[in-house]
C-alpha positions in Angstrom: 262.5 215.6 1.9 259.6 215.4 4.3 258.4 212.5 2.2 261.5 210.5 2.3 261.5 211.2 6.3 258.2 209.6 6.6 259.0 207.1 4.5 262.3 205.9 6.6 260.1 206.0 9.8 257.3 203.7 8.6 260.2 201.5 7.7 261.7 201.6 11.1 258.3 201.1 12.6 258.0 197.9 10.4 261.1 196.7 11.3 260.7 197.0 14.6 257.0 195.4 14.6 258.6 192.5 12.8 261.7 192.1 15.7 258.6 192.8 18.1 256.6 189.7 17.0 259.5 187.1 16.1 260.6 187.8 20.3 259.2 184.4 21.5 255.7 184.9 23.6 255.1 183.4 27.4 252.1 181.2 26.8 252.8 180.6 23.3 256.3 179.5 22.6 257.1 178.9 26.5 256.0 178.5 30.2 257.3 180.4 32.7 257.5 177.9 35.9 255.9 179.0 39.3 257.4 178.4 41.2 261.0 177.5 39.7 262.7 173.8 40.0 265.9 174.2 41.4 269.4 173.3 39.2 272.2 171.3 39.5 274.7 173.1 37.2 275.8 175.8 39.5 277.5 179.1 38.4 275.9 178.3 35.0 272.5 178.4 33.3 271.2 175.0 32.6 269.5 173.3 29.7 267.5 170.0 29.9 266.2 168.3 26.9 263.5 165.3 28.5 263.7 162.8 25.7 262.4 159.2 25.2 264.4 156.8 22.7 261.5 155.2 20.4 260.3 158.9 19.9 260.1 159.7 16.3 260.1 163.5 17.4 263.1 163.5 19.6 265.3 161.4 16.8 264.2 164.0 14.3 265.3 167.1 16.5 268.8 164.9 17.2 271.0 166.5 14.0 269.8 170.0 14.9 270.0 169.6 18.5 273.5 168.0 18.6 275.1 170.9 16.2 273.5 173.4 18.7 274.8 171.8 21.4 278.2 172.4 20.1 277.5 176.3 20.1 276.5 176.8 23.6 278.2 179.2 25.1 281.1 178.2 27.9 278.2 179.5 31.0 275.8 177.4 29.9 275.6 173.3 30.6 273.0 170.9 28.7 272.5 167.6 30.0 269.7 164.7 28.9 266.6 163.4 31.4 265.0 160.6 29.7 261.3 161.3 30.2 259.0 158.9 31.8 255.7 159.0 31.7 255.0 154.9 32.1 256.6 151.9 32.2 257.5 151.3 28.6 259.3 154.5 28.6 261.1 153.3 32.0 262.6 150.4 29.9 264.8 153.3 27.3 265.7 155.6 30.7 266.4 152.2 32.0 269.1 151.7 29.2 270.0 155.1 29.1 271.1 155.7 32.5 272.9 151.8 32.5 275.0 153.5 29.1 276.1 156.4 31.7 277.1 153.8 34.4 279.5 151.8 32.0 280.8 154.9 30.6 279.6 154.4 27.3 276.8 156.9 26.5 278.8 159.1 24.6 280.1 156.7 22.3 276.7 155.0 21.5 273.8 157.5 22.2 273.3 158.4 19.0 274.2 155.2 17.2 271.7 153.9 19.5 269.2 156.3 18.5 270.1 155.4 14.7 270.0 151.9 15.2 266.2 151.9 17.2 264.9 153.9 14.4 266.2 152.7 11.0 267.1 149.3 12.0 263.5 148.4 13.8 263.8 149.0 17.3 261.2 151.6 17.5 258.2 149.6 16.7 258.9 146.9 20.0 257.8 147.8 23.4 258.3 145.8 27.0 260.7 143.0 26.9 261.3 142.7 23.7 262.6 146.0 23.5 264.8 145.5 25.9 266.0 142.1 24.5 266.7 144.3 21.1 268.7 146.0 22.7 270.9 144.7 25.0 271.4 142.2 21.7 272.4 145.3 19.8 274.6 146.5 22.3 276.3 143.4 22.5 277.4 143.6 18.6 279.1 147.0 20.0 281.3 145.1 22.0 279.2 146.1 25.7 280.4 143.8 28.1 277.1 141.7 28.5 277.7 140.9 32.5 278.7 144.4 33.3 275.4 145.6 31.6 273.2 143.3 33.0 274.8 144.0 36.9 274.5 147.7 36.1 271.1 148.0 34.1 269.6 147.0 38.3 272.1 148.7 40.2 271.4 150.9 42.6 272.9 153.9 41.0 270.4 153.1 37.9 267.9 153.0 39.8 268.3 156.2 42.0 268.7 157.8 38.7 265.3 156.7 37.3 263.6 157.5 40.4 265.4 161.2 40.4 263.9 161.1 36.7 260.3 160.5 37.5 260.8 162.8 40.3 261.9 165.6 37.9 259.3 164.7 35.2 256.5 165.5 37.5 257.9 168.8 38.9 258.4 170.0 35.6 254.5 169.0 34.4 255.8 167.1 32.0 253.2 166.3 29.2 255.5 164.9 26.2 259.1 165.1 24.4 260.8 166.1 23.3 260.2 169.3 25.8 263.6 171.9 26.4 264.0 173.7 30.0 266.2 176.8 30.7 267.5 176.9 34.2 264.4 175.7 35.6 262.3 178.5 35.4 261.0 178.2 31.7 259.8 175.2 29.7 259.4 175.6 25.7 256.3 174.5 23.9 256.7 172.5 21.0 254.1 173.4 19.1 256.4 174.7 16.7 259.1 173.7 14.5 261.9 171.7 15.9 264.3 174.5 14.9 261.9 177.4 16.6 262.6 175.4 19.6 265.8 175.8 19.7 265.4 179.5 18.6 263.1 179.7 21.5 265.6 178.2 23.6 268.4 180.7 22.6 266.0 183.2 23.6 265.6 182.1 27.0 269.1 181.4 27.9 269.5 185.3 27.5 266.8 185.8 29.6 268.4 183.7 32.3 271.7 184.8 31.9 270.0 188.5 32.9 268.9 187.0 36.0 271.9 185.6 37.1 274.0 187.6 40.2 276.5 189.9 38.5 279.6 189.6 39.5 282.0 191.6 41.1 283.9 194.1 38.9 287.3 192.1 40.5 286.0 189.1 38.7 285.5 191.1 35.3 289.1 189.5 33.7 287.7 185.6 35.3 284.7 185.9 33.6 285.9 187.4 29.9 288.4 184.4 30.6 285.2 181.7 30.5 284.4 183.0 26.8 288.0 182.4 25.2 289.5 178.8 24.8 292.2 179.0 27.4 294.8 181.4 28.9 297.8 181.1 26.4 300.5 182.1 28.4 301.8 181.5 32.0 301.3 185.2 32.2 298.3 185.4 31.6 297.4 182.9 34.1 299.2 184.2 37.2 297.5 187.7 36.3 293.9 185.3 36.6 294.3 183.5 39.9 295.7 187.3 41.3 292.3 189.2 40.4 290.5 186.2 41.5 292.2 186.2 45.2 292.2 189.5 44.9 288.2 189.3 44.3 288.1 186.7 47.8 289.6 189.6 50.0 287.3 192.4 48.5 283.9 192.9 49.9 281.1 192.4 47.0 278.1 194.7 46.9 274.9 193.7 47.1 255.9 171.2 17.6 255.3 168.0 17.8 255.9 165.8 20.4 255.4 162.4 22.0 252.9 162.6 24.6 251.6 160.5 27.7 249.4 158.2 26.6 245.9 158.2 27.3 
């Protein structure tokens, strides 16, 4: 009996070590940020994946990154920085930030990304990039005026600067790099997948850090993590905790890099 005890312990001991050293390390699978960038996604924890087109690194983290995308929970919003660390990397935020303005990033982002690495895209640079693509976009029907007007527009190019801005606050070194709520910045100097693994992991450490709210807000907040109130009922009982809530005091791997 005495045997078998021991024998269960050094198990659980094992088992633990092994949880112990898969937890994601500061200084080895992230940076902690001192000081912190501020957000933009208030009430939620945001993600930022800094990105450049013609990298071979960011296209081959796309599959697994868009599929993971699609599990984030409801309190946590992801959005895309192109990274730019030149001006050859200005032309794809360039392009990228002109697809936003016309409304039609969503429907070509990724067959964009497809198109620049299977169909030759990724070994041009300067203007003929850019002539590539706006020729490429064309074939998807992109009104060729309305691009051209909006790839110089001022809202294009208060979004690059807002870009740069945000690549040097966050020491950006290469992509495709992953944030979490401005406070920690993953090293990929793992797999693409541990990224994202390493990314999980610190969205639960943000979420720990975020205010807690108010017990009159408990029924709000358990409504964020289902699909939507299914009944009338159910949604007059919502907006009566949360006023009720507004007249209650609360207590207190690889990457592309700069080149040299």
């Amino acid at each position: 009996m005495v045997v078998r005890l021991l024998s269960i312990v050094a198990g659980l001991a094992l088992a633990f070590a092994a949880s112990a050293q898969s937890s994601p390390v500061d200084g080895v699978d992230y940076i902690e940020l001192k000081p912190p960038q501020s957000t933009e996604s208030s009430g939620k924890i945001e993600v930022i994946e800094f990105f450049w087109y013609r990298c071979p690194h960011c296209y081959s983290l796309e599959p697994d990154l868009q599929s993971w995308v699609k599990r984030l929970p409801r309190d946590v919003q992801f959005k895309r920085v192109p990274g730019i660390l030149n001006d050859d990397w200005a032309i794809d935020a360039r392009i990228f930030y002109t697809l936003e303005a016309l409304g039609e990033l969503e429907r070509l982002h990724r067959p964009l990304f497809d198109a620049i690495h299977q169909q030759g895209g990724v070994r041009l640079h300067g203007d003929a990039f850019a002539k590539w693509t706006a020729d490429w976009l064309a074939k998807q029907k992109v009104d060729t005026a309305k691009y051209d007007a909006a790839l110089r527009s001022f809202t294009v190019e208060s979004k690059l600067r807002r870009a740069v801005q945000m690549g040097r606050a966050y020491r950006l070194e290469g992509v495709p790099t992953l944030t979490v709520q401005g406070r920690y910045l993953v090293i990929a100097s793992t797999s693409q997948r541990a990224m994202l693994a390493t990314t999980d992991f610190l969205i639960g450490e943000a979420r720990k850090q975020l205010p807690k709210p108010a017990a009159g807000l408990e029924l709000v907040v358990r409504a964020q993590h289902v699909e939507r109130p299914r009944s009338a009922l159910e949604i007059t009982a919502l907006v009566q905790t949360f006023r009720a809530y507004r007249t209650t005091p609360s207590t207190p791997t690889e990457r592309s890099r700069r080149p040299s």
